[in-house]
N, C-alpha and C positions, 0 to 999 in steps of 0.2 A: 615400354612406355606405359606410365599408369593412367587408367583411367576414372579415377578418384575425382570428383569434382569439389571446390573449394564453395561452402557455404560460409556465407558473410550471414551475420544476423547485425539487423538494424536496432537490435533491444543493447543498452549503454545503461548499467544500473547506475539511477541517479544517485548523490552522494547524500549519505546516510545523515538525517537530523539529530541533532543531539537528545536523547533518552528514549534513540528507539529502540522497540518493544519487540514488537513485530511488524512485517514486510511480506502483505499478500501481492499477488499479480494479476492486473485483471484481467480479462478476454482478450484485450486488444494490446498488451503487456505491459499496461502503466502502473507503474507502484502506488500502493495504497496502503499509508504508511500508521502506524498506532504507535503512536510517543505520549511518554509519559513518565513517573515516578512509580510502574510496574506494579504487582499483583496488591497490596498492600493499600498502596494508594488514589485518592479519586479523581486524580489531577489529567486521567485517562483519555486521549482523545484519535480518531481518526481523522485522516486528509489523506482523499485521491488527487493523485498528480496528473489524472486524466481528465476527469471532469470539472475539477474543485471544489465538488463536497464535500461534507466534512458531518462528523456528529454533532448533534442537534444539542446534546448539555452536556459540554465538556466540563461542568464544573461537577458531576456527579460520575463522572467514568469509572466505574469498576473494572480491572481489567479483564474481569471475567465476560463482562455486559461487551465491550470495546471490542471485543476478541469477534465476539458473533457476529456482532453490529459489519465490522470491516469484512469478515468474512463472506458475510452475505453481499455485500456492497459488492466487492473484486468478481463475485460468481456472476453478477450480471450487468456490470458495468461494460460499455466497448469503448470510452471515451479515449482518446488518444492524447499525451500532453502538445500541445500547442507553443512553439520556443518563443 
């Protein structure tokens, strides 16, 4: 008889918006999502699925700038999405 025990995880990756980028995780596992028209373009923007912030001028998003901006956001966010 084995004694292996079945882990469920309650993390279901939301379904992906169109022209995403990148897909950090935050603390608490909410996607925190960077869509956009990618390296080139300024149309660059972030949105947590946990708290519902989001960047402040998306009409200027480098995705170089977007890149950090989300990343730092995901490292200290615990917000959870609420269905």
């Amino acid at each position: 008889m084995s004694t292996a025990t079945l882990r469920v995880s309650a993390f279901t990756e939301p379904e992906r918006p169109k022209n995403l980028q990148i897909r950090y995780i935050n603390l608490a596992g909410a996607a925190v999502d960077v869509t956009g028209g990618g390296e080139h373009a300024q149309d660059n923007r972030w949105t947590c699925r946990g708290c519902k912030d989001s960047s402040d001028c998306p009409k200027v998003g480098w995705l170089w700038r977007i890149r950090e901006a989300a990343s730092t956001h995901a490292t200290t966010c615990r917000a959870i999405p609420l269905t």
